[in-house]
PABA-64168 format. One record per residue (C-alpha): residue in three letters; x, y negated, z. Coordinates in steps of 0.001 Angstrom, whole numbers, padded with zeros to 6 digits, always signed. Layout:
<rs>
ALAXYZ;...
</rs>
This chain:
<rs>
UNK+000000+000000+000000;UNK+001701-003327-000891;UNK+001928-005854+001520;UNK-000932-008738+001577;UNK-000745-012237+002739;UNK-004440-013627+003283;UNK-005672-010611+000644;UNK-003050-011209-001642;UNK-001461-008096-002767;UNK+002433-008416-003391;UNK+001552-007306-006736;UNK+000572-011065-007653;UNK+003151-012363-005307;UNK+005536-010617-007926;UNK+004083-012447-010827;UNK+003102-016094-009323;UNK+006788-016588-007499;UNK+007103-019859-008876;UNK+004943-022344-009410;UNK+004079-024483-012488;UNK+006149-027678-010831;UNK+009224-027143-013085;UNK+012296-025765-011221;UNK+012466-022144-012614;UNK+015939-021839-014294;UNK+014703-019945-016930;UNK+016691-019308-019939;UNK+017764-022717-020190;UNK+019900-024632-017709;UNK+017486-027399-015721;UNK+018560-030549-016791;UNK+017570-032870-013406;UNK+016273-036218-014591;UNK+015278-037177-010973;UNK+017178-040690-012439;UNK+016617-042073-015675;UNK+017916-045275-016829;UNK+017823-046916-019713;UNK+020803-048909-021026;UNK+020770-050970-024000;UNK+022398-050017-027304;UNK+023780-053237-027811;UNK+025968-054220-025102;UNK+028757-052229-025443;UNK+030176-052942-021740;UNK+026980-052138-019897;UNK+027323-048815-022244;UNK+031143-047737-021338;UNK+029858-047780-017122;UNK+027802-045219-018070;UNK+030269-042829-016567;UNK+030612-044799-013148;UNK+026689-045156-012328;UNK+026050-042274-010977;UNK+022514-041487-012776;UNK+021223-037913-013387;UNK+019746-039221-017370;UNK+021244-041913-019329;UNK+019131-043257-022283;UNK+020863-045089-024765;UNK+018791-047401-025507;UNK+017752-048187-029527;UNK+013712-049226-029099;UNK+012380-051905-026790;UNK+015355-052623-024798;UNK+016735-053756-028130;UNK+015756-056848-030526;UNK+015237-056228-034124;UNK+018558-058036-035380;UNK+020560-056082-032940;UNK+019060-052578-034359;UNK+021882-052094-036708;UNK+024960-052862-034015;UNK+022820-050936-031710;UNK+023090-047764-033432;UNK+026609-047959-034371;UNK+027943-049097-030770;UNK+025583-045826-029424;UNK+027175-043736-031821;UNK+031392-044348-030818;UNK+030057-044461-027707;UNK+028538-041103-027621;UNK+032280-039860-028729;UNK+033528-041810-025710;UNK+031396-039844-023174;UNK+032412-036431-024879;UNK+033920-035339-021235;UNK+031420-037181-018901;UNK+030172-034672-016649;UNK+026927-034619-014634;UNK+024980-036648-016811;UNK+022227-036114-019152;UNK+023578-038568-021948;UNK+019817-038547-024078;UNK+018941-041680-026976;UNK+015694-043419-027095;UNK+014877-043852-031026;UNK+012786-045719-032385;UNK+009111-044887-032983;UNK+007256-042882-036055;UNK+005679-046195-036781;UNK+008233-048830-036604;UNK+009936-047244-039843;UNK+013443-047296-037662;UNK+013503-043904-036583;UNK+015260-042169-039795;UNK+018079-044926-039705;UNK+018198-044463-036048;UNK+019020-040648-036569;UNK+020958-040764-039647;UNK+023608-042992-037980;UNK+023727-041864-034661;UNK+023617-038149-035575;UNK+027085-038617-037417;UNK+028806-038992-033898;UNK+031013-035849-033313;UNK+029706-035657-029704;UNK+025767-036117-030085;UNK+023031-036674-028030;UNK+021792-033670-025682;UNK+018493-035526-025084;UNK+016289-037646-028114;UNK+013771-039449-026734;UNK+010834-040498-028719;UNK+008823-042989-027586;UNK+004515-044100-028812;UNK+004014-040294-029115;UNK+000502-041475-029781;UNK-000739-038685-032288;UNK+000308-034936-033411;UNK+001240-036955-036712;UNK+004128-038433-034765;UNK+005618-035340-033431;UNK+005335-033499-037177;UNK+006567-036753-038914;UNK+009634-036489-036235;UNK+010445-033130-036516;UNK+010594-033197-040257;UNK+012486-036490-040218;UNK+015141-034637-037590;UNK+014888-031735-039724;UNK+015781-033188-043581;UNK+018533-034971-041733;UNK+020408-031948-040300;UNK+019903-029699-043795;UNK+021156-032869-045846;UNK+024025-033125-043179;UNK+027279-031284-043423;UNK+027448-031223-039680;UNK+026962-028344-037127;UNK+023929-026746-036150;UNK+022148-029092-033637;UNK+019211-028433-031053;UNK+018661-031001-028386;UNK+016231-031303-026005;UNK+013327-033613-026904;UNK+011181-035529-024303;UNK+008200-037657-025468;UNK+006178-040344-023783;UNK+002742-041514-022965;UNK+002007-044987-023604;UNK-001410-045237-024172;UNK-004802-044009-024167;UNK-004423-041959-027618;UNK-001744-040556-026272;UNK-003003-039696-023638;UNK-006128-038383-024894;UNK-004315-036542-027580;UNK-001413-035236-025152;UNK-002116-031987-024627;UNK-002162-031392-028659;UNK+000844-033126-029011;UNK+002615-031065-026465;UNK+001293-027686-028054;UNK+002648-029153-031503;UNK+005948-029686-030110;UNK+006101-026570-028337;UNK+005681-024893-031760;UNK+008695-026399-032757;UNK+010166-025930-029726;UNK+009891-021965-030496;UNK+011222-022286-034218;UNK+014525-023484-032786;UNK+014212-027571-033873;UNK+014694-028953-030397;UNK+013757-027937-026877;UNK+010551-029418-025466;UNK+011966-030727-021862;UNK+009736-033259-020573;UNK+007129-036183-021145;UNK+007170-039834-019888;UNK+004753-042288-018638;UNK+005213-045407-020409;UNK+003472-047238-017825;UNK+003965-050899-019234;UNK+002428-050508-022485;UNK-000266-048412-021297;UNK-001319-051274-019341;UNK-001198-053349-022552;UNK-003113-050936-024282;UNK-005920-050628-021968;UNK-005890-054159-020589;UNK-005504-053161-016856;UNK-004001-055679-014140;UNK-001007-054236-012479;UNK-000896-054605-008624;UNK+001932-053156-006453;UNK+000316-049889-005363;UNK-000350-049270-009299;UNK-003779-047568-008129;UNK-005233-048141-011314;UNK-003337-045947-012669;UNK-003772-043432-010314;UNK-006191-041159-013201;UNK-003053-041477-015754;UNK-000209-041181-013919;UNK-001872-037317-012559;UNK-003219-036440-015695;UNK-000029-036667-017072;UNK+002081-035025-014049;UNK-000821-032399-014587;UNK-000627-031611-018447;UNK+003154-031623-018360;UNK+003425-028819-015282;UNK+000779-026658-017445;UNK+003954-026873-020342;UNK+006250-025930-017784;UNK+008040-029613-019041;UNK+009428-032435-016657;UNK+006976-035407-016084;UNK+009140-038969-015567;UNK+007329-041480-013933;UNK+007144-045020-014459;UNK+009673-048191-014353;UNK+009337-050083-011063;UNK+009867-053515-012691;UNK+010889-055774-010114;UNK+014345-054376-008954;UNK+014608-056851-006254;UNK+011891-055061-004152;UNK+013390-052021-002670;UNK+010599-051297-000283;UNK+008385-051189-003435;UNK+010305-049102-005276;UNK+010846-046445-002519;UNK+007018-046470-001744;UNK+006305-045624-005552;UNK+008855-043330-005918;UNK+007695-041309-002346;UNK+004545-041748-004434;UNK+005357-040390-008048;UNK+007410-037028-005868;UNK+004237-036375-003990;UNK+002106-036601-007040;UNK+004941-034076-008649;UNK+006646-036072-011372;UNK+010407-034850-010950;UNK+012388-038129-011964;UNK+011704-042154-012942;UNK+012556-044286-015383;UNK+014999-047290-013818;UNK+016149-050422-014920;UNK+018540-051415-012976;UNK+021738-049438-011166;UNK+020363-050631-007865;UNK+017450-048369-008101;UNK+019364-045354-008520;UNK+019791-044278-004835;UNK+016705-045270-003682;UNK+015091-043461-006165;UNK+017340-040093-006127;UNK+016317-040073-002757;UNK+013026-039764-003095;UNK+013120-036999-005602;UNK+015772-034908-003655;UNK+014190-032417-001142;UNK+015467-033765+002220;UNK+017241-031373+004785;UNK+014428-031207+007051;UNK+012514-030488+004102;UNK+015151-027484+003005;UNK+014866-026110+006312;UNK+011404-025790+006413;UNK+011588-023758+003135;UNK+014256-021774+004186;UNK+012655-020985+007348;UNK+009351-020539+006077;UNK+010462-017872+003413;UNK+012783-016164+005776;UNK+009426-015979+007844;UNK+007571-014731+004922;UNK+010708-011704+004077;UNK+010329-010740+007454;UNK+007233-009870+008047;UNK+006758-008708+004458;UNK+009343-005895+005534;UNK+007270-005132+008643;UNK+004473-004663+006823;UNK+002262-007229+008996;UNK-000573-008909+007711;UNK-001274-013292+007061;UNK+000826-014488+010093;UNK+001546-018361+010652;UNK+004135-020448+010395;UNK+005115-023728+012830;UNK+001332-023947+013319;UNK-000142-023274+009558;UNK-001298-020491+008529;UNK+001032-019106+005251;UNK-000814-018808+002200;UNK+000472-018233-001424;UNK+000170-022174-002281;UNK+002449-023128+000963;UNK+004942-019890-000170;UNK+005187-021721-003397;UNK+005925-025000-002187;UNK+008600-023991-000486;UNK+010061-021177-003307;UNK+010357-024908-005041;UNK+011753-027029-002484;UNK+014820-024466-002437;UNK+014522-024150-006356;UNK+014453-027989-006808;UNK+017881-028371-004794;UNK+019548-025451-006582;UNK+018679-026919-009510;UNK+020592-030228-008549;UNK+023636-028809-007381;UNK+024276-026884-010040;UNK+023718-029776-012440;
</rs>
């Protein structure tokens, strides 16, 4: 007779071991984006401290961050510089193209995939329709057949920025997985592109962003049923620390595993808050020690520092100690 917590049998302890919050390690080494800051393609010496920031994802930055007469030094300054971080270690170096409809994206790729050392992360932002992801992947695609260059398969995260998107997200995610399984890139992760979406629905920010409450969950939701990251949104004013640590307690609650920053101040506050803490590893490791025990014993639902241990609370804490394995080994 297998062993049952609360009339579970272990049978489906077996098969539901991890949750849907993404921290398996799968076949493919977890990336942690718990940081992701964006640094713009044309300024050259905010590009070379890169290495010195100390941020899990840096986005070189060709879209917003960017005016249009600086596109073209943009792209060329990403790609030496993208040869330049060849032995950074520890970071995610990822490029934010241009969108499907600004008619910049095939120039973006064309130029900055001739860089010896390319990107391991493309970002594409406005993924408003499945159009965009199929128009993407063929533009990637025709590129890297008409290229003499090596084979190339980097991860692709897309973003949410407004309310077709969002609508049409869950579409656009199963389109990209598709691709995904044909080899064309690897389907990591989805952002909230908070600011526009504002824009696009004509919503008033306030500082507790409860407005966006809906969005930002819907989106945390869809992306833990791809088994993808979800990267919350910029915290504008990077003067407010207190701000910025409340929404970022916030977006790690809500289970979004990294944010988008602006600003190198942000990065510890933020880090923090998506980094289980001790306390919170020692619950885990407690709590499944607790759960191996009396699995071996053979003893029925027991409880556990005054809560009763259920699958959901097993899982939370099989992720807790996932979630920091997954950092240190980055």
């Amino acid at each position: 007779m297998g062993y049952e917590v609360l009339g579970v049998p272990s049978s489906k302890i077996v098969s539901r071991s991890i949750s849907r919050n993404v921290v398996s390690e799968g076949s493919r080494k977890y990336v942690p984006r718990r940081t992701l800051m964006y640094v713009p393609g044309h300024d050259l010496k905010k590009l070379r401290k890169i290495p010195i920031l100390g941020v899990d994802c840096a986005v070189l930055e060709c879209e917003d961050g960017v005016a249009l007469n600086k596109k073209s030094e943009a792209r060329e300054n990403i790609r030496m510089v993208l040869d330049e971080l060849k032995e950074v270690k520890g970071v995610d170096i990822a490029v934010r193209v241009n969108s499907v409809g600004s008619q910049l994206l095939e120039e973006d790729l064309r130029v900055i995939l001739t860089a010896e050392n390319r990107p391991s992360t493309v970002l594409l932002p406005k993924t408003d329709t499945v159009k965009d992801i199929v128009q993407f992947t063929d533009c990637l695609r025709s590129i890297l057949k008409d290229s003499a260059l090596p084979s190339y398969c980097p991860r692709l995260i897309t973003y949410v920025e407004s309310a077709e998107g969002l609508i049409n997200m869950k579409d656009i995610l199963r389109r990209a997985e598709t691709f995904s399984h044909e080899g064309i890139y690897h389907l990591d992760g989805v952002v909230f592109g908070a600011d526009d979406f504002y824009a696009d629905i004509g919503a008033v920010k306030t500082l507790d962003a409860a407005e966006l409450t809906y969005v930002r969950q819907k989106i945390v939701t869809v992306a833990k049923a791809f088994r993808i990251q979800a990267i919350d949104m910029v915290f504008t004013d990077y003067k407010d620390s207190v701000g910025l640590q409340l929404q970022s307690e916030q977006g790690a609650r809500n289970g979004y595993t990294g944010k988008q920053i602006i600003h190198p101040n942000q990065i510890p506050i933020v880090c923090k808050a998506f980094t289980p803490s001790a306390e919170r590893v020692e619950w885990a490791t407690q709590l499944i020690a607790a759960f191996e025990k009396h699995q071996e014993s053979g003893e029925g639902a027991f409880t556990f520092q005054g809560h009763m241990v259920d699958m959901p609370l097993l899982l939370q804490a099989k992720n807790v100690i996932q979630t920091i394995k997954n950092v240190h080994k980055a």
